[in-house]
C-alpha positions as CSV (number, residue, x, y, z in Angstrom):
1,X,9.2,44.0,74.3
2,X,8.0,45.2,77.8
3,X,9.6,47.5,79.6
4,X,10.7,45.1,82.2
5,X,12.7,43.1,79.6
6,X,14.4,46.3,78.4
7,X,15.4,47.0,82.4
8,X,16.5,43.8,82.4
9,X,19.0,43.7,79.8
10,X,20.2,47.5,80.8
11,X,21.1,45.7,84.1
12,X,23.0,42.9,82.5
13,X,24.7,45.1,80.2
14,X,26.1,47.6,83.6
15,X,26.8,44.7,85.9
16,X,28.5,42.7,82.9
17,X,30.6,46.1,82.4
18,X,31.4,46.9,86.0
19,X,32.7,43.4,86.7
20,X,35.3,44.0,83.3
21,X,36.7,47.1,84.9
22,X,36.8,45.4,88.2
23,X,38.4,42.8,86.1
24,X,40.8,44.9,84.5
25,X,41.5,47.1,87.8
26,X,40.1,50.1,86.2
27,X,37.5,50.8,88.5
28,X,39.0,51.7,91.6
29,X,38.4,48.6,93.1
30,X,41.1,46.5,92.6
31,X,45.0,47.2,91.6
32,X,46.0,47.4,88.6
33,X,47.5,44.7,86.9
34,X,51.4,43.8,87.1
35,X,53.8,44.5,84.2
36,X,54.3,41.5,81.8
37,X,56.7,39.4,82.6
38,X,59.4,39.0,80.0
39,X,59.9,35.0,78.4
40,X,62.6,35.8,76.5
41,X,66.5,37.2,77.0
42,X,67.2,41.6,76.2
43,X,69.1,41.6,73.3
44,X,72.6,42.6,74.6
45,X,75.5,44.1,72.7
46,X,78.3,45.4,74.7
47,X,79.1,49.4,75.3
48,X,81.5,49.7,72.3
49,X,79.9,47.1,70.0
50,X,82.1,45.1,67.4
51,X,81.2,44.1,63.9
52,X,81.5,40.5,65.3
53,X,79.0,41.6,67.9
54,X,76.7,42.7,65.3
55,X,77.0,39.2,63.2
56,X,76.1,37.3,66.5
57,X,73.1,39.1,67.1
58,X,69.8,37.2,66.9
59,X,66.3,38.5,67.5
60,X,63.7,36.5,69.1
61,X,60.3,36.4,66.6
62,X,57.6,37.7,67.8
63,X,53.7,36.8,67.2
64,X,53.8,38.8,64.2
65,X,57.2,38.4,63.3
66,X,59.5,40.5,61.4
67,X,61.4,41.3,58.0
68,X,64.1,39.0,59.3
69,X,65.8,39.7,55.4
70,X,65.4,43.6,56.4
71,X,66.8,43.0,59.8
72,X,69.7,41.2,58.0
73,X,70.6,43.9,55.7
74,X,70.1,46.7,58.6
75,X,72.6,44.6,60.8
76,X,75.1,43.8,57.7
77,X,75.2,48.0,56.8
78,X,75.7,48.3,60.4
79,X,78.9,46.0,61.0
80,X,80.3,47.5,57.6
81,X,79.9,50.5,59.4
82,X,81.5,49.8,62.5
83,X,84.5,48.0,61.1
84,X,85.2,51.2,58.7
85,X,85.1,53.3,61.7
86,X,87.3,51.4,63.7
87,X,89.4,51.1,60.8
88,X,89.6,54.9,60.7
89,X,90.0,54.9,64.5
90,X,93.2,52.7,64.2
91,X,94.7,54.7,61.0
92,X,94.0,58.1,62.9
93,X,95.7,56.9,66.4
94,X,98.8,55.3,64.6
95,X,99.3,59.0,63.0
96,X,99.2,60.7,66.1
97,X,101.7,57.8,67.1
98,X,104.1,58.6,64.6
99,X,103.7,62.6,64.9
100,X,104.8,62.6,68.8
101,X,108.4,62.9,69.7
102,X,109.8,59.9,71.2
103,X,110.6,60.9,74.6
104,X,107.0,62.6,75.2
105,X,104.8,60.0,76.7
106,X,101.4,59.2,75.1
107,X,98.1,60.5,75.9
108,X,96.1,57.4,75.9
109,X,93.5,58.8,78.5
110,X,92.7,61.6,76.5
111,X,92.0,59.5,73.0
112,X,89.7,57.6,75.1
């Protein structure tokens, strides 16, 4: 090969690279490209989620997918959980109920 071929291609190769970061709005030259816009609905669960919240949530598969028998279990352990608490949340606030005197009024705000 003459030298004038290996110039050659060492020309090509920069100019090739200098138009990808133009490209990619890495070189300074143009902006940088926008955020991705999002095709598919946020999962949304309320504030103070319910274990009916938690059996109506789907997720949206992705290219690669997911464990969706993993995410089943994860999601069943996590309405068992939240049902106990609020089980436990109910049975403690009905025994505060019962221990306050009848003419003192209740302190909803502060359970809250």
């Amino acid at each position: 090969m003459s030298v004038f071929v290996v110039l050659v291609l060492v020309a090509a190769v920069l100019v090739v690279g200098l138009l990808a970061l133009v490209v990619m709005g890495r070189g300074g030259f143009a902006a940088p490209l926008a955020d991705p816009v999002r095709l598919v609905p946020p999962v949304l669960l309320p504030p103070d989620p319910s274990p009916e919240d938690v059996d109506r949530l789907r997720f949206a598969p992705g290219l690669r997918g997911y464990r969706m028998d993993q995410v089943d279990e994860a999601l069943q352990m996590l309405a068992a959980a939240l049902a106990e608490r609020d089980a436990e949340i109910s049975r403690l606030r009905g025994r505060r109920a019962e221990s306050m005197p009848a003419g003192v009024p209740g302190d909803d705000a502060a359970m809250r």
